[in-house]
C-alpha positions as CSV (number, residue, x, y, z in Angstrom):
1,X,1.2,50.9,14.9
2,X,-1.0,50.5,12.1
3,X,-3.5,47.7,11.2
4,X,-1.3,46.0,8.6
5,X,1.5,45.7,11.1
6,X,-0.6,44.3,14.4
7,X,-2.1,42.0,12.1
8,X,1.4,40.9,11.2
9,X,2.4,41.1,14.9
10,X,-0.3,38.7,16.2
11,X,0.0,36.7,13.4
12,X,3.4,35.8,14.2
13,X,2.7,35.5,17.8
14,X,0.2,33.0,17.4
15,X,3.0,30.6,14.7
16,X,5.8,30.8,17.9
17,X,3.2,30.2,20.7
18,X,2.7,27.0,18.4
19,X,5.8,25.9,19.6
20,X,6.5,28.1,22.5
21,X,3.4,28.5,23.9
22,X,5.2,30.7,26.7
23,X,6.6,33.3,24.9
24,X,5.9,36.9,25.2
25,X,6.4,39.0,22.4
26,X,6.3,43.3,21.5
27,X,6.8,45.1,18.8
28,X,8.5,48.3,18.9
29,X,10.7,50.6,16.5
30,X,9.8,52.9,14.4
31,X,6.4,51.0,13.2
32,X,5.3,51.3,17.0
33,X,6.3,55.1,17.5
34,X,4.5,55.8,13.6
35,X,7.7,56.9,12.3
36,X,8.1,54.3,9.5
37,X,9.2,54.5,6.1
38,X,8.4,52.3,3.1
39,X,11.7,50.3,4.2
40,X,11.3,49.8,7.9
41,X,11.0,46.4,9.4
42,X,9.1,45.9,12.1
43,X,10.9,44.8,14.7
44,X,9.9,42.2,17.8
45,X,11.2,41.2,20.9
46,X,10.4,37.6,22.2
47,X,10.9,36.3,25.9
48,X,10.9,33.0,26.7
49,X,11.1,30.8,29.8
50,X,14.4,28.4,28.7
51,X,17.5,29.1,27.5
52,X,17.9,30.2,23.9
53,X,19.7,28.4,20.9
54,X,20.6,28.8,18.0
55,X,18.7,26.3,16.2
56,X,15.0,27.9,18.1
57,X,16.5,31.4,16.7
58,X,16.8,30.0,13.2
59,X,13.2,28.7,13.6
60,X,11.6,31.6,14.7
61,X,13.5,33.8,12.1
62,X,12.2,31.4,9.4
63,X,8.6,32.2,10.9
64,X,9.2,35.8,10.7
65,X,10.1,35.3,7.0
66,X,7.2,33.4,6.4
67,X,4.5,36.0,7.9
68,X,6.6,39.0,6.6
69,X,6.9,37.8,3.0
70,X,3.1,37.5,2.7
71,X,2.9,41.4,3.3
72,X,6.3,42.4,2.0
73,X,7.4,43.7,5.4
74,X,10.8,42.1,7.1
75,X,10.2,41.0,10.6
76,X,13.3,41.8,12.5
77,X,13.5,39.7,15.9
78,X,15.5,40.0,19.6
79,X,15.2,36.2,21.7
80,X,15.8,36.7,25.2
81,X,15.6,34.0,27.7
82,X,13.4,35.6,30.5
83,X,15.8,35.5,33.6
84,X,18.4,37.2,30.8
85,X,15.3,39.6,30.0
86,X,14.7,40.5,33.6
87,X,17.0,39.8,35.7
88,X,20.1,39.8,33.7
89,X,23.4,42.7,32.3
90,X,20.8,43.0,29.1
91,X,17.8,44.2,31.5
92,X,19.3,47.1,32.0
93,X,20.0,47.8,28.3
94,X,18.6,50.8,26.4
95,X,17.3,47.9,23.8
96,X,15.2,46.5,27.0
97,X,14.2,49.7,28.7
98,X,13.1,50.7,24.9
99,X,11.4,47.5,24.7
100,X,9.1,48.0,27.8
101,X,8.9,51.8,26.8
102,X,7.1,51.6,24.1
103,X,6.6,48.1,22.9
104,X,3.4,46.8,22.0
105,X,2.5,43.2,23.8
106,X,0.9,40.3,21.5
């Protein structure tokens, strides 16, 4: 991950822990693992400790525009609720085991 892109990462961390001052986030993708190309988005996974809707999605995704435009980079995002996260059918998904792989915490 380069310098540009954890700036971008902990940047948006510290606008949702604004909010929801709970949530853990990673980044991982192809910005994590270095294999990036001009177009990649960097991509993040936030866990939080309630249940998701739609209207705390749009939020975040309009934060992730926000940060992202400033450095022309899309910030692509994944909201689990954390008993979905860990204990739930998605914690056994490649996207999750991928996601604790190689993500990068905030």
């Amino acid at each position: 991950m380069n310098a540009t892109d954890r700036h971008l990462l902990d940047t948006f961390a510290a606008r949702v822990r604004q909010r929801y001052p709970e949530a853990r986030l990673w980044a991982f993708g192809s910005r994590v693992r270095g294999e990036a190309t001009w177009e990649s988005d960097l991509d993040v996974c936030l866990v939080l400790d309630r249940p998701v809707t739609r209207s705390m999605k749009d939020w975040i995704g309009e934060v992730a525009w926000d940060v992202g435009y400033e450095a022309d980079r899309l910030i692509t995002t994944v909201v689990f609720e954390r008993r979905a996260f860990e204990e739930g059918p998605q914690s056994v998904s490649p996207l999750v085991a991928t996601i604790l792989r190689e993500g990068v915490a905030a």
